[in-house]
C-alpha positions as CSV (number, residue, x, y, z in Angstrom):
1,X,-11.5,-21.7,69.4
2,X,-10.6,-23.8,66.0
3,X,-7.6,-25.8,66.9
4,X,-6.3,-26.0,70.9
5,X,-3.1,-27.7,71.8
6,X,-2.3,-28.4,74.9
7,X,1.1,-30.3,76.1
8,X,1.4,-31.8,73.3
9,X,4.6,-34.5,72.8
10,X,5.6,-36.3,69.9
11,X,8.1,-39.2,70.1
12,X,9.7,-41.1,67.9
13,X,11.2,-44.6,68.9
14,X,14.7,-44.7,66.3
15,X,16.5,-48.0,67.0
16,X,17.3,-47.8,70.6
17,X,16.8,-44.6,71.7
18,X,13.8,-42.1,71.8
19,X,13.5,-39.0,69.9
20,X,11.4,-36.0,70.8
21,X,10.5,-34.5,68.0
22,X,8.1,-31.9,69.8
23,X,7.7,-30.6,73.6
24,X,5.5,-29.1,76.1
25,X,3.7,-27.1,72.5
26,X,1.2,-25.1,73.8
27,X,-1.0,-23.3,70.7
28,X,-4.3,-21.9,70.3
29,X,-5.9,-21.1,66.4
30,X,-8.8,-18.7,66.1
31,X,-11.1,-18.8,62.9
32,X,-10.1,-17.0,59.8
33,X,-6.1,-16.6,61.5
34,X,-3.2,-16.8,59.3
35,X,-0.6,-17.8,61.0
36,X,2.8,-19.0,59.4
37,X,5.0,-21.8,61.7
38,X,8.8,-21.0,61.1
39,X,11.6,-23.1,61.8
40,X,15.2,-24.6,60.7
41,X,15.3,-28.0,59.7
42,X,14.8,-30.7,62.4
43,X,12.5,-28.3,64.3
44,X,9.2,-30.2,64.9
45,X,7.6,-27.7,62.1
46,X,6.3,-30.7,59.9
47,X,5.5,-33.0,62.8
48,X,3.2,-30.0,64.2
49,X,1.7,-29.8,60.7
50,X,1.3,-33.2,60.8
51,X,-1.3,-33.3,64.0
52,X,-2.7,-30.4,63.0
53,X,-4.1,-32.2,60.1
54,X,-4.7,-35.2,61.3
55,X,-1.7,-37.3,59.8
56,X,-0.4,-38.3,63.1
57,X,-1.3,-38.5,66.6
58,X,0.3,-36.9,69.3
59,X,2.4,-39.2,72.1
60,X,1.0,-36.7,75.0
61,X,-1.7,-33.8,75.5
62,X,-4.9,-32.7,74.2
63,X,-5.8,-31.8,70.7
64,X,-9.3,-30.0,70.1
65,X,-10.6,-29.1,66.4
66,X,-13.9,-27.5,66.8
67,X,-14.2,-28.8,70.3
68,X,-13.5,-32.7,69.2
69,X,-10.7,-34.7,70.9
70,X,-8.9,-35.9,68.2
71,X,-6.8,-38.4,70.1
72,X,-10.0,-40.2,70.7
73,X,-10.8,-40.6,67.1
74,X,-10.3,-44.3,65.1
75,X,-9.1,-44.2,61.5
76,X,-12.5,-43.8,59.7
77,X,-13.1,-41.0,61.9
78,X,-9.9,-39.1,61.4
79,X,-9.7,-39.8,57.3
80,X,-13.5,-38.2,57.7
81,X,-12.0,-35.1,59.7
82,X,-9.3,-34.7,57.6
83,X,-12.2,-34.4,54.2
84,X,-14.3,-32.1,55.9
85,X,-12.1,-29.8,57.6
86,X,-8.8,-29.7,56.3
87,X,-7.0,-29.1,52.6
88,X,-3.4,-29.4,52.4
89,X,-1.1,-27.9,49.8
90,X,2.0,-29.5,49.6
91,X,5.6,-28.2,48.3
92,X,5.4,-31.1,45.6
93,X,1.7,-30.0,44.2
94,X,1.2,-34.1,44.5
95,X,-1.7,-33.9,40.9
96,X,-2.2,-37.4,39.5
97,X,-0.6,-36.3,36.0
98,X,-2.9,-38.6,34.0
99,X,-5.8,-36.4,34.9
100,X,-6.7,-32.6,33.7
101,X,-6.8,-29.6,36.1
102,X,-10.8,-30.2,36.9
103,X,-10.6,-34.0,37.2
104,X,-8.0,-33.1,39.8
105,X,-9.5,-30.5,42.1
106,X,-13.1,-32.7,41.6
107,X,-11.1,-35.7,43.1
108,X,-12.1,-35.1,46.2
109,X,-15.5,-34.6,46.1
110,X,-16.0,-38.1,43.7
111,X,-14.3,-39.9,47.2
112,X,-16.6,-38.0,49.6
113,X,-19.4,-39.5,46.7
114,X,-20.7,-35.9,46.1
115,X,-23.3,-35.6,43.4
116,X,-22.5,-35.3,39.8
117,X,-24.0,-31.7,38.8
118,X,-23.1,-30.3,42.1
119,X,-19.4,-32.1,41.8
120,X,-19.1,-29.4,38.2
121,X,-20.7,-26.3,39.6
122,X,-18.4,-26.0,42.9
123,X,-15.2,-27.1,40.4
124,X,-15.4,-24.3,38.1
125,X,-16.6,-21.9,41.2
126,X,-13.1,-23.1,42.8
127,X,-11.2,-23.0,39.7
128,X,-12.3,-19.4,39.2
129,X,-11.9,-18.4,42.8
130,X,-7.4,-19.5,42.1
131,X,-7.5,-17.5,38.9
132,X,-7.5,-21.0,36.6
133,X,-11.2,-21.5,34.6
134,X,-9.6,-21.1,31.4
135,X,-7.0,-24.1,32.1
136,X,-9.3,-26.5,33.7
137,X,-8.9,-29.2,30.4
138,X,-5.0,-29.1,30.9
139,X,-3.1,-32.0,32.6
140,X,-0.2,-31.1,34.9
141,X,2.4,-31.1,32.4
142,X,0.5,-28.8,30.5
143,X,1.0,-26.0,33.2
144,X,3.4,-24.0,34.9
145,X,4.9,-24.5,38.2
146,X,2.5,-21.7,39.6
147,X,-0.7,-23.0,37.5
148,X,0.1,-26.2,39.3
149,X,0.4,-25.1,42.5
150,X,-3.1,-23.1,41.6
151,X,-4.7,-26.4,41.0
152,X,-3.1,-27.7,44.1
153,X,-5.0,-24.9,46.3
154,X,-8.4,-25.3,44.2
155,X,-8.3,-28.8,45.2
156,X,-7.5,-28.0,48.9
157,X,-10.6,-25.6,49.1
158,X,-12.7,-27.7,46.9
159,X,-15.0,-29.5,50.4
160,X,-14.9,-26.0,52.2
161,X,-12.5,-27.0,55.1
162,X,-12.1,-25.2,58.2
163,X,-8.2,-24.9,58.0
164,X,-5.8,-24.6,54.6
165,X,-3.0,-26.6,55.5
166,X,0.1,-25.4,53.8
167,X,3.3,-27.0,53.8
168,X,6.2,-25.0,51.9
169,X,3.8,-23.8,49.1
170,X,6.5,-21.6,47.4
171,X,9.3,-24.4,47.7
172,X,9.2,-25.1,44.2
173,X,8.8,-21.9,42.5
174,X,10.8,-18.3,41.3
175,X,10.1,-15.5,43.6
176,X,7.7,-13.6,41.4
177,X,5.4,-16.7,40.8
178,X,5.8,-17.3,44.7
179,X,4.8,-14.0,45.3
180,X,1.5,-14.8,43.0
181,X,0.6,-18.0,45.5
182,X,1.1,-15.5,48.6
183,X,-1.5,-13.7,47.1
184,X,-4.1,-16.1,46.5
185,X,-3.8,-17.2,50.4
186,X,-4.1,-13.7,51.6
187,X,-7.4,-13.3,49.4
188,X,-8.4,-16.8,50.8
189,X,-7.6,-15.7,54.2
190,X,-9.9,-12.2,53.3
191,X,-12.3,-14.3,52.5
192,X,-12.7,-15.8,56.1
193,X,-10.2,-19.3,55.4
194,X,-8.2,-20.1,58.0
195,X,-4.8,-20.6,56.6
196,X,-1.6,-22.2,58.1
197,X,1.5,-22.0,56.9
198,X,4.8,-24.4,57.3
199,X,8.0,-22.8,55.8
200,X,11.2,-21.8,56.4
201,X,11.9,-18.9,54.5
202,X,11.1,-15.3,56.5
203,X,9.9,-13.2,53.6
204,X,7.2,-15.9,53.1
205,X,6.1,-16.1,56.7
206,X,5.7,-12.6,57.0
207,X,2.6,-12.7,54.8
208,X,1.0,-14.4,57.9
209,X,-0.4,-12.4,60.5
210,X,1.3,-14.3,63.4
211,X,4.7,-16.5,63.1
212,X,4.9,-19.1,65.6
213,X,8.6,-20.3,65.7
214,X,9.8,-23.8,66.8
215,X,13.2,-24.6,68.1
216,X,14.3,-28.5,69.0
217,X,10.4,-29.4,69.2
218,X,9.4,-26.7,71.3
219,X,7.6,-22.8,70.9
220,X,10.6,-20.1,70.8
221,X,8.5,-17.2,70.2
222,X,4.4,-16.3,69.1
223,X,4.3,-12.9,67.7
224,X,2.2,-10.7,65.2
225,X,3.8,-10.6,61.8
């Protein structure tokens, strides 16, 4: 199994009081699943995407990526987990605007000190893979809301990670473009990625194959699509 959660809490200490922002979660990922997590604001949706990827730690229960206890990592250990086995694709795209389309999605592989010929090849192999060889030389502002979301994903897949983490990918674009996105993760998916999906809108999370839904921090239903 990729990812196993088991009795997982999450607790937040605001002011005086404690606030549980998930409960009793109980979830098991397979390789190659898409599976979309669904829930209204003030759910636990972004907390759960949170320790899926390694952003935060859980309060209580056991968290297993590939068989590894993540709870017992230290910092180095869970920024080098995050590298090699997770890409995240946020609402917000989050490019450094100052830098083209390649010098984006190579970003990651300069920090994990990849070498230099290898660093171009896999670019332009990512960059054709999202549909966006011919804009590589463009900065950010250069591109549409879609293009930059394109970049966004090329970046995430860029070291080859386990799990595409995706948190309201669609927020920030028209339907039809939105549509394009859902696309490119179903092809991704096709092509043996392991995608999960944070969002709140139903038409999105029924590309997924499986919609886990959250209710005040806890599992309300796990269905197929």
């Amino acid at each position: 199994m990729l990812i196993e959660l088991q009795d997982i809490a999450k607790t937040y200490e605001v002011g005086t009081q404690e606030v549980h922002a998930l409960r009793d979660i109980d979830l098991e990922v397979g390789e190659t699943e898409y599976l979309a997590i669904m829930g209204p604001s003030g759910s636990g949706k972004s907390t759960l995407m949170n320790i899926i990827g390694c952003l935060d730690t859980p309060s209580e229960g056991s968290y297993r990526l590939k068989d590894i206890e993540v709870a017992s990592l230290d910092d180095d250990e869970l920024a080098e987990i995050r590298s090699a086995e997770i890409g995240f694709v946020f609402q917000t795209f989050n490019l450094l605007p100052r830098m083209t389309a390649f010098q984006n999605v190579e970003l990651p592989l300069i920090y994990g000190r990849s070498p230099r010929g290898e660093r171009a090849d896999r670019v332009w192999e990512t960059m054709e893979a999202v549909g966006l060889k011919e804009r590589a030389h463009h900065r950010p502002n250069e591109l549409s809301g879609g293009q930059r979301q394109r970049v966004a994903i090329a970046r995430a897949l860029i070291n080859r990670p386990s799990i595409i983490l995706a948190d309201e990918p669609t927020g920030n674009l028209d339907s039809s473009t939105g549509e394009e996105i859902m696309q490119i993760f179903r092809e991704l998916n096709n092509a043996g990625n392991t995608i999960i999906l944070v969002t709140h809108e139903q038409y999105i999370a029924e590309h997924a194959a499986r919609i886990v839904k959250l209710l005040d921090g806890k599992i309300a239903s796990d269905a197929p699509s």
